[in-house]
C-alpha positions in Angstrom: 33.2 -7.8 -42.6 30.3 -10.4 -43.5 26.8 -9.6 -44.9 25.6 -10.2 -41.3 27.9 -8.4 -39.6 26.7 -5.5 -41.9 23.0 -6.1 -41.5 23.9 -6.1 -37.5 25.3 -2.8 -37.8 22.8 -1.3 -39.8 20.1 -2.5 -37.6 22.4 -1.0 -34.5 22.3 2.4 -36.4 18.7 2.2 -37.1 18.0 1.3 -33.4 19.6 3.9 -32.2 18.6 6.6 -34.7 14.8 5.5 -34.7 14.1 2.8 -32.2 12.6 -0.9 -32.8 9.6 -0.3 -35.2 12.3 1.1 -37.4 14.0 -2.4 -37.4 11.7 -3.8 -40.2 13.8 -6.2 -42.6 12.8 -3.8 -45.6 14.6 -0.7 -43.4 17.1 -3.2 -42.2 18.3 -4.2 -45.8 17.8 -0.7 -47.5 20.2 0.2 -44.2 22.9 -2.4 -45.0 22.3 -2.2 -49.2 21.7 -5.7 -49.0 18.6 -7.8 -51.0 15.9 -8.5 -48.1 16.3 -11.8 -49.5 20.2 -12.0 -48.2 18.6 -10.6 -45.3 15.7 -13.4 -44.8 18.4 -15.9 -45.1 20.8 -14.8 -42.1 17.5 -13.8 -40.1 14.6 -16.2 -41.1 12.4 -14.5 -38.6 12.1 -10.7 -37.5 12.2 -11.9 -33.6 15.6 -13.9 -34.6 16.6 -10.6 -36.3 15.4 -8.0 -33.5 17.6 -10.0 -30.8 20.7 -10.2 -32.6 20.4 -6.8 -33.2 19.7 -5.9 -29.6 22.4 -8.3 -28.3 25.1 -6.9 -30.7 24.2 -3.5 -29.5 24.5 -4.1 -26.0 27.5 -6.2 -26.4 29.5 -3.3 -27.9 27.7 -1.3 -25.2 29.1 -3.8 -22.7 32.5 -3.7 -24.4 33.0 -0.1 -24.1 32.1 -0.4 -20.1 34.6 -3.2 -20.0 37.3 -1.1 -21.4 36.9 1.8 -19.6 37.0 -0.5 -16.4 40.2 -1.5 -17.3 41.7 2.0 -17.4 40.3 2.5 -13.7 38.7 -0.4 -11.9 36.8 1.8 -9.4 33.4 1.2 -8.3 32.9 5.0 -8.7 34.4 4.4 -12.4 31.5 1.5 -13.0 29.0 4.0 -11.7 29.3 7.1 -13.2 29.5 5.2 -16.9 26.0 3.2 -16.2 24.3 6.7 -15.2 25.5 8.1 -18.6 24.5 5.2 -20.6 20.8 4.6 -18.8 20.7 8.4 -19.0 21.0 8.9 -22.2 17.8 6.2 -22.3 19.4 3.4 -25.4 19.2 0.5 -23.1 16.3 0.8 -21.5 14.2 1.9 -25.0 15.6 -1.0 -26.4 13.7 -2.9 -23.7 10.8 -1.2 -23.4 10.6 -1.9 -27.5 11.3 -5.3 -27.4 9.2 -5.8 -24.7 6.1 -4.2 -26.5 7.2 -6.0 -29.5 7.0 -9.4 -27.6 3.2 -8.7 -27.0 2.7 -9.3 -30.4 5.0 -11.9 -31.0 5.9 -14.3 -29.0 9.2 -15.8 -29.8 10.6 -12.0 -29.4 9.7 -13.0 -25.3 11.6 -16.6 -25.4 14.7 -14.8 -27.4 14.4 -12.0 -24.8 15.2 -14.1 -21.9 18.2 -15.4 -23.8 19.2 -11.6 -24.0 18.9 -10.7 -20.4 20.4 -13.8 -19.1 23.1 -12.4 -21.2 23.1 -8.9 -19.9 23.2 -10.5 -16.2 26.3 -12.3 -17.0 28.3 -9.0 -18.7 27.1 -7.0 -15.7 28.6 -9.7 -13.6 31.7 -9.2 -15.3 31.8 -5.7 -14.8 31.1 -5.8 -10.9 33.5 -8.3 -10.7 36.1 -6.1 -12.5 35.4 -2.6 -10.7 35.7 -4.5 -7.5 32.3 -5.0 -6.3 30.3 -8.0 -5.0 29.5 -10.3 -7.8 27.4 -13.1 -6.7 24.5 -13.5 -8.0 22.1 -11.8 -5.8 24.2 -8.8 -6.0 24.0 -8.9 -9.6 20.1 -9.6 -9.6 20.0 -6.6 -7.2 22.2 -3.9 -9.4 20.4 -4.8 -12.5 17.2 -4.9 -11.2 17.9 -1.4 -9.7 19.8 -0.1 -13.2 16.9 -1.1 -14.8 14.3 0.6 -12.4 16.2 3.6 -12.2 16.5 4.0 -15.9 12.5 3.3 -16.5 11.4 5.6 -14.2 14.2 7.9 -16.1 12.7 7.7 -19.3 9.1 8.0 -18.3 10.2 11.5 -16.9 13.1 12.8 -18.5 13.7 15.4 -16.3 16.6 16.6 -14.1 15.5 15.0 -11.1 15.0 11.7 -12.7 18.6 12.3 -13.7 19.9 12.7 -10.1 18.1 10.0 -9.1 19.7 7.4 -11.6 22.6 8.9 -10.6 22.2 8.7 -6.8 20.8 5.5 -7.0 23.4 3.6 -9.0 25.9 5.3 -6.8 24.2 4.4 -3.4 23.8 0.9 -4.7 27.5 0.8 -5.8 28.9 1.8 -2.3 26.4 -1.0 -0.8 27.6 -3.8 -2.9 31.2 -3.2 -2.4 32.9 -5.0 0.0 34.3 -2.7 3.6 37.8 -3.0 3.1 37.3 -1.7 -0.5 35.4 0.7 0.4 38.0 2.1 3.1 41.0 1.3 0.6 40.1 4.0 -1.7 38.5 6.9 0.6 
């Protein structure tokens, strides 16, 4: 393992723990006991820094989904692991951070389009694998939904918020997937 594969992780750890004002490069490279200065040199600029760390996180995040796909490649499988993950809130925060973030800075916004783009393209992935219409407006339509779902989530955080990621992701999983999957499997 690399000095930025190290400063990655510690900034995943530190996102996770405390959110995106914890990911300053002084709390980065305490996190990783690395010199800022090694720091500076992987990550000239803290936009360049806060995406990498944000797109290694959700690629491990996308990763795990992938793999537990594999096991069972059921829409139902895709569904209930996207409720627990925009449940439990880490995507979404992350966004909500970086989007905040971008107000202030503006190359966080241009690097943040590279990162959904990227997002769009796993969950792509994933619909194909469990099954389920992957073209792009279907993807455009389960993220955008994901993402809605998990937003209005976290601004709640109540049980009925819950449900209704839940029911939502579900309802939208049953519409995207093609009829003779669906009666395959009932």
């Amino acid at each position: 393992m690399g000095i930025r594969e190290d400063i990655l992780i510690a900034g995943s750890v530190l996102l996770r723990e405390k959110g995106v004002a914890a990911l300053t490069q002084p709390q980065i490279a305490q996190a990783a006991n690395i010199k800022q200065s090694h720091l500076t040199y992987y990550f000239p600029k803290r936009a360049n820094l806060l995406l990498a760390i944000a797109e290694f996180t959700m690629t491990g995040l996308m990763d795990s989904v992938a793999a537990q796909l594999q096991a069972k490649p059921q829409g139902k499988t895709l569904s209930d692991i996207i409720t627990r993950i925009m449940t439990d809130g880490f995507p979404p925060r992350v966004f909500i951070g970086l989007i905040v973030a971008a107000d202030s800075d503006p190359d966080i916004r241009k690097l943040l389009r590279k990162l959904i783009r990227h997002v769009r393209a796993a969950i792509r992935r994933l619909l194909e694998q469990a099954g389920i219409a992957a073209d792009e407006e279907s993807t455009l339509l389960f993220h955008a939904t994901v993402v809605g779902l998990a937003v209005m989530h976290q601004a709640r955080l109540s049980k009925e918020s819950a449900a209704e990621v839940h029911d939502g992701i579900a309802l939208m999983t049953r519409i995207l997937t093609p009829k003779q999957t669906r009666r395959v499997t009932k």
